[in-house]
TORKOL-390946 format. One record per residue (C-alpha): residue in three letters; z, y negated, x. Coordinates in Angstrom, 2 decimals, padded with zeros to 5 digits. Last residue first. Example, Ala and Ser with C-alpha at 12.3 -4.5 7.8 and 13.67 -1.06 7.14 Angstrom:
rec code:ser up:007.14 north:001.06 east:013.67 $
rec code:ala up:007.80 north:004.50 east:012.30 $
This chain:
rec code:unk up:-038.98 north:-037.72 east:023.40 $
rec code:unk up:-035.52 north:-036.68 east:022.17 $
rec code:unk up:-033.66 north:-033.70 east:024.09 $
rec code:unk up:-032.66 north:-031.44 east:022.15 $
rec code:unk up:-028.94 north:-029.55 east:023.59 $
rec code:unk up:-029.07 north:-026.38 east:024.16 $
rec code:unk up:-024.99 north:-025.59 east:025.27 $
rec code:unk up:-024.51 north:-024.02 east:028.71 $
rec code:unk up:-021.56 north:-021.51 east:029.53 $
rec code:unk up:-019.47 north:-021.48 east:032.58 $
rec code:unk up:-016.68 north:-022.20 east:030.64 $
rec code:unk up:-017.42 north:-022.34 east:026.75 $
rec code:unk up:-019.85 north:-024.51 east:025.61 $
rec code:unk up:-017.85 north:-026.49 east:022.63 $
rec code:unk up:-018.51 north:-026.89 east:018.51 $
rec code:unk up:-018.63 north:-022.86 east:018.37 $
rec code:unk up:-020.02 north:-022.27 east:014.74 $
rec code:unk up:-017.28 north:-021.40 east:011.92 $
rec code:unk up:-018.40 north:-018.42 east:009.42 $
rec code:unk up:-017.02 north:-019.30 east:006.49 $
rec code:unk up:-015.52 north:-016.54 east:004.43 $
rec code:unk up:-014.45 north:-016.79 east:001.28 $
rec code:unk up:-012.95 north:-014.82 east:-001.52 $
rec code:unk up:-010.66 north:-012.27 east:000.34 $
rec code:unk up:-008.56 north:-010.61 east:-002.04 $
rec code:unk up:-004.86 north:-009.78 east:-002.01 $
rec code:unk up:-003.93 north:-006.28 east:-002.81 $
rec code:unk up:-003.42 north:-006.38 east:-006.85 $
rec code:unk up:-000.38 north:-007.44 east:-009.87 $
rec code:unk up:000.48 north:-006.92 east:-012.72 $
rec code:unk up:-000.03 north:-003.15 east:-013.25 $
rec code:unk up:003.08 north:-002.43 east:-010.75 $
rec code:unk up:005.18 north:-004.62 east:-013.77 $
rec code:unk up:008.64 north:-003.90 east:-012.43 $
rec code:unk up:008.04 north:-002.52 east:-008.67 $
rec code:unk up:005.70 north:-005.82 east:-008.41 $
rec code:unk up:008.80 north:-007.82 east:-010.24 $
rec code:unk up:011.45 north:-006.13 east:-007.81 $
rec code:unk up:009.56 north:-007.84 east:-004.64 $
rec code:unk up:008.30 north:-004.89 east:-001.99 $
rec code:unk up:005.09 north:-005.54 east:-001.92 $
rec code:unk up:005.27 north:-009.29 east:-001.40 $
rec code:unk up:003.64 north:-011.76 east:-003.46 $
rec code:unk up:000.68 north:-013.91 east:-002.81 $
rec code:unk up:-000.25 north:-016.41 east:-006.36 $
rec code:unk up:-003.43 north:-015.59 east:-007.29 $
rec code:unk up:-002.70 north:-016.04 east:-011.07 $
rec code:unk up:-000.02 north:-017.94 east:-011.39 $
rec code:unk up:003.70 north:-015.79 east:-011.20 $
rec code:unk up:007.19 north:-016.93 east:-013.18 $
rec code:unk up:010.29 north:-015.60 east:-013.37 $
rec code:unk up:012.93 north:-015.98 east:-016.12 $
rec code:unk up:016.76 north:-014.66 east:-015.41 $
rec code:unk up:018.31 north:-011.45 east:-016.17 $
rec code:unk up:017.94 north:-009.10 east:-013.94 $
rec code:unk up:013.92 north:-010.11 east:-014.17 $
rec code:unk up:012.31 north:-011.47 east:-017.50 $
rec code:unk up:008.76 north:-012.05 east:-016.84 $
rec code:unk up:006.57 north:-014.78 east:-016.87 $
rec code:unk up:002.67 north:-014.70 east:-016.23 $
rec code:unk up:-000.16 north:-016.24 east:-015.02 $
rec code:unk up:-003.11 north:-013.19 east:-014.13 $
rec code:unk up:-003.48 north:-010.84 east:-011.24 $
rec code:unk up:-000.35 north:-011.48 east:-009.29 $
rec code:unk up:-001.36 north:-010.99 east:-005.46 $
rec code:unk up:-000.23 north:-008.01 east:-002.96 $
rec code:unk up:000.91 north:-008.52 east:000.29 $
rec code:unk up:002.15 north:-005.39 east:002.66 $
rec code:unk up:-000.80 north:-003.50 east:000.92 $
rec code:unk up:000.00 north:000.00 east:000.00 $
């Protein structure tokens, strides 16, 4: 099992006796009493982007292309 899991909708629950509240997406850990109460409720955490991130720097002993205007 994931060591993070993520509620899968907004919800509140009643937990030893006081309210609790999730929004959807929020991270939760595994082992919290609400994800052992309502297992159903809640998911492994998703990835939804990722952004590949270009190298802004040569690094050393490298050479960047750089254009040249004419």
């Amino acid at each position: 099992m994931a060591d993070t899991l993520e509620a899968l909708d907004s919800f509140v629950g009643n937990l030893n006796g006081k309210d609790i509240g999730f929004r959807k997406g929020e991270p939760v850990s595994a082992d919290h009493p609400a994800v052992k109460k309502w297992p159903g409720l809640f998911a492994p955490v998703t990835i939804r982007h990722a952004h590949t991130v270009e190298q802004a720097t040569a690094a050393p002993g490298e050479k960047r292309n750089v254009a040249v205007p004419s």
